[in-house]
N, C-alpha and C positions, 0 to 999 in steps of 0.2 A: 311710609307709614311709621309714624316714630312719635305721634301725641298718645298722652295717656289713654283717652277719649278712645283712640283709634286700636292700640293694641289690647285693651280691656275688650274690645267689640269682634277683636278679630281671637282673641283668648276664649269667649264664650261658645266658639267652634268645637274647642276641643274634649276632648274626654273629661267625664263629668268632674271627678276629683283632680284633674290637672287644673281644669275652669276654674273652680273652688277657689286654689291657693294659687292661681296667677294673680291676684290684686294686693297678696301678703308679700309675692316675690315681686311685684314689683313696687311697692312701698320699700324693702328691704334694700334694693339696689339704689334706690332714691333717699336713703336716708330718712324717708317719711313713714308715718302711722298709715293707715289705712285709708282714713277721712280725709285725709292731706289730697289723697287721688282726686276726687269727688270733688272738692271744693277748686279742685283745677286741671280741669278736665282738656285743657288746650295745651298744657306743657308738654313740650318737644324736649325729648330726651338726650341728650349729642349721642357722643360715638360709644362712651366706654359701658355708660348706663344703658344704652343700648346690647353689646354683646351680654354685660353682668347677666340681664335679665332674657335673653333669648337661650344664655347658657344654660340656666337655673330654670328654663323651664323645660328644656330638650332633657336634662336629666330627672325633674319631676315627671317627665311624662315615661320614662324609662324606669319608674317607681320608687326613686328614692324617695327617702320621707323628706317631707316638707321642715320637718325641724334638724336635720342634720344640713337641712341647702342655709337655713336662714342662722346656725349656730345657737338656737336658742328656744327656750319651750317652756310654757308656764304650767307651775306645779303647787298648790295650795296660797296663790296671789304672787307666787315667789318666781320671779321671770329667770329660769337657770341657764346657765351655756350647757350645748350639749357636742359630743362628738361622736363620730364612731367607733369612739373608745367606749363605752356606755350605750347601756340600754339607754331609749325618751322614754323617759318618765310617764306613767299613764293613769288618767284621770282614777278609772278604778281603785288604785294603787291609795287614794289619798282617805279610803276608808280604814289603812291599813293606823293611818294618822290618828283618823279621827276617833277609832278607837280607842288608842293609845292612851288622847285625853280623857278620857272621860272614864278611865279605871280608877279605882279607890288605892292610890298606891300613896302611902304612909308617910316616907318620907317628905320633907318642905324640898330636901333636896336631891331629890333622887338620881343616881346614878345609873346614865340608860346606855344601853348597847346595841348602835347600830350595823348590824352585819353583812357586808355587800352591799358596800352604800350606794358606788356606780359614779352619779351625778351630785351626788348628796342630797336629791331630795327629802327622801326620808328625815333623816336627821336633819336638815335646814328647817324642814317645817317646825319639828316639834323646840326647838331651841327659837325659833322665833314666837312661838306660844312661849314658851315657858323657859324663859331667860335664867331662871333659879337652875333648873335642870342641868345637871352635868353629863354630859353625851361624850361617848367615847365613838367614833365611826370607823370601821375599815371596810378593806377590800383588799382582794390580793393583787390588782392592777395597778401597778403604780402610777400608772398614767390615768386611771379612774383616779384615783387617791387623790391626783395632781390637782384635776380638775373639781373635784369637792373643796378641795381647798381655798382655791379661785375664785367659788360661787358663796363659801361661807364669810370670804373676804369681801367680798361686792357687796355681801348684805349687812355686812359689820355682825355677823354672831362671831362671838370670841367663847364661849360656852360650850367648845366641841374639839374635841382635839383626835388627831387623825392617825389610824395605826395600820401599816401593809400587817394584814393576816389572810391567810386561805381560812376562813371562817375564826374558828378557834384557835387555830394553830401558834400563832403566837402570841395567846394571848396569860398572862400569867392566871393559873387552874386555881381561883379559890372564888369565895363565895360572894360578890362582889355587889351583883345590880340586882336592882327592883323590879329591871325591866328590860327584856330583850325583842328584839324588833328583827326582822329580816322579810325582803320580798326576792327569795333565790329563785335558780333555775329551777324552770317546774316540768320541762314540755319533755315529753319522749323525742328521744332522736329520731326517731324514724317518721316524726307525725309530719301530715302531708300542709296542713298550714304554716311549718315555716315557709314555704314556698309562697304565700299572700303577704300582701299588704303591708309592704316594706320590710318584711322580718329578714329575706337574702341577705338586707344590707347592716344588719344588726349586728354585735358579737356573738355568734355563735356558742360561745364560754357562757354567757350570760343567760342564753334562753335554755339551755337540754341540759338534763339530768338524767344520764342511763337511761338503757331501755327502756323502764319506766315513767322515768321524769321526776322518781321520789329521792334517788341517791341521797341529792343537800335536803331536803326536808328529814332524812330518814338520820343524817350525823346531826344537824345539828338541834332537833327534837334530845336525840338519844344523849348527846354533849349539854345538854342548856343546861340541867340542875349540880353540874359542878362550878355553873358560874351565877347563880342564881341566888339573892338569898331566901329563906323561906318565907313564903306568901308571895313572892316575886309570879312575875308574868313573865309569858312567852306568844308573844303574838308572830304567826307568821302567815305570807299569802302562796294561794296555791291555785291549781286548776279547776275549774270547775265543777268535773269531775273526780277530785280528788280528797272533797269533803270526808265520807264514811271513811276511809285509810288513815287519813291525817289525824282524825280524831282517834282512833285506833292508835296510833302510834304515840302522840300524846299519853294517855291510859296507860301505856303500858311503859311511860317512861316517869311516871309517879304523876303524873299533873291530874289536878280534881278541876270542876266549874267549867269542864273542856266545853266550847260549844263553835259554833262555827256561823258567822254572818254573810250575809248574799248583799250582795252587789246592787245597782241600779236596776239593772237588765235581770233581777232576783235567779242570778246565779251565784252558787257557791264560791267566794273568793279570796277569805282569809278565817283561822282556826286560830283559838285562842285556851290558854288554860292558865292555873294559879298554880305554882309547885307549892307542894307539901309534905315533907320531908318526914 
């Protein structure tokens, strides 16, 4: 049994989300798109494309995510590599974007700061809208770093230049951007959903923030108006249930116009304010 035709038929067997993304892993091991299958439903696989894709599904079906087996995950049109070095990029996440555009921020050329880039989603999106935009991106991973780098070079943005900080930490304290951006860790250590839905296989560093889950929202909220200039934004995402705190914290770190936007699924999922000094 080794035709597309026949392994797609004997894939529909399995668990519903391994069924799903057997026709993506086996397009992936094939060098083909998805339609590529379908339009030739009789090709017999040899030996190697054969193991590739019986490999990649025995550990799909053992829950890894489907974008760390294929290397790759698309994020606001932008097809990124990813590893598990980095968080996948998640569709919610690109409200965090779309936000972004659509503030009244003054300068033709503003200077944006993206914090915990990861994969470089974030800042990939918004430098491919807005090519004027000067984006500065870190992360304290330098193997995240690595790979933002990679991805910003695939897409040809030269509009971003890339700096190892643990948030702020290295980065020079004066009054700098219009606009600061970050999707940190949100989730309390102890919550029983990292155990779902591929998170085991995530970085750990990337999902939990103290027992809480507010630590990085809670510095780098309290840090943003020494790098901010006045009228500047602070947009960041958080948990669900972390709306009424986040906005709190905001408030009380001088930011006016705080409000906080819900997601598709009309959950709370990123808080926003203007500093005003």
């Amino acid at each position: 049994m080794n035709s597309i035709q026949e392994l797609l038929a004997a894939a529909a067997e399995l668990p519903a989300d391994t069924a799903a993304d057997a026709p993506l892993l086996l397009a992936h091991c094939l060098g083909k798109d998805r339609s590529w299958l379908y339009a030739w439903p009789e090709y017999r696989l040899n030996s190697a494309q054969l193991e590739c894709y019986r490999s990649l599904l025995q550990r799909r079906r053992r829950g890894e995510p489907l974008a760390y087996l294929t290397g790759r995950k698309e994020f606001w049109s932008l097809q990124l590599r990813v590893t598990p070095d980095t968080l996948i990029p998640r569709p919610e996440t690109e409200l965090l974007v779309e936000t972004a555009l659509a503030l009244p921020v003054k300068s033709k050329q503003p200077r944006v700061l993206d914090l915990g880039t990861g994969s470089g989603a974030i800042a990939l999106a918004l430098a491919s809208e807005r090519p004027r935009w000067r984006l500065t991106a870190t992360d304290a991973s330098s193997k995240a770093l690595k790979l933002a780098e990679e991805n910003a070079q695939r897409h040809g943005l030269d509009n971003i230049r890339f700096v190892r900080s643990d948030w702020f930490q290295e980065m020079e304290r004066r009054a700098e951007y219009q606009l600061i951006l970050s999707n940190p860790p949100y989730v309390a250590e102890d919550d029983p959903h990292l155990l779902e839905d591929g998170l085991p296989h995530e970085p750990i560093a990337a999902l939990t923030a103290g027992a809480d889950g507010l630590r990085d929202l809670r510095n780098i909220i309290h840090s943003a108006p020494g790098f901010l200039q006045p009228e500047g934004w602070l947009l960041v995402e958080h948990g669900m249930d972390q709306g009424a705190v986040v906005r709190q914290l905001f408030e009380e770190a001088g930011f006016r116009c705080v409000q906080t936007r819900r997601d598709l699924e009309h959950r709370d999922r990123i808080s926003l304010g203007c500093y005003s000094p």
